[in-house]
N, C-alpha and C positions, 0 to 999 in steps of 0.2 A: 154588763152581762145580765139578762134575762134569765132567773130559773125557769127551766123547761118544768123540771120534777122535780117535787120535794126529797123524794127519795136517791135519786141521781143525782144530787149537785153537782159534781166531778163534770158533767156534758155540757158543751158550750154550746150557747146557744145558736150561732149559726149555721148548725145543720137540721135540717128537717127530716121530721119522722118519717120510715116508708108509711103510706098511705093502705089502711085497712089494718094492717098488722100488729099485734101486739104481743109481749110474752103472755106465760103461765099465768102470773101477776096483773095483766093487764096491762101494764106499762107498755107506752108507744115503743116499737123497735127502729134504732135510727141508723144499724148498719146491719146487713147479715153477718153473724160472728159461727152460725150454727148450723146442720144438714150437711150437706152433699156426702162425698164417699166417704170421709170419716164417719157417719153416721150409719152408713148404707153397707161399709163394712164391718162395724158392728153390730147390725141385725141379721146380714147373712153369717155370721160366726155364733150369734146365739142362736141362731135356727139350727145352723150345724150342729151345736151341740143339745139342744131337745130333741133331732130325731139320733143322737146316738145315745143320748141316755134311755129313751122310752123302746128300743130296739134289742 
């Protein structure tokens, strides 16, 4: 088994990073785990709730 990352040991090596992408940290991303509507439903509910506080 090849360390990808020193940080990551845990990740086997037979998958390959997406291509361009990286997290916060830098470090390659080797599956999306993060985004779509979980995410996208938490910015329309903080939005929600700025324009009722500032209202």
């Amino acid at each position: 088994m090849a360390m990808v990352d020193a940080e990551a040991p845990f990740l086997e090596g037979g998958e390959e990073p997406l291509a361009g992408v990286s997290d916060f940290r830098g470090r390659p991303v080797y599956h999306v785990t993060s985004g779509g509507w979980r995410s996208a439903i938490f910015v329309a509910g903080m939005h929600s709730l700025h324009c009722i506080s500032y209202s």
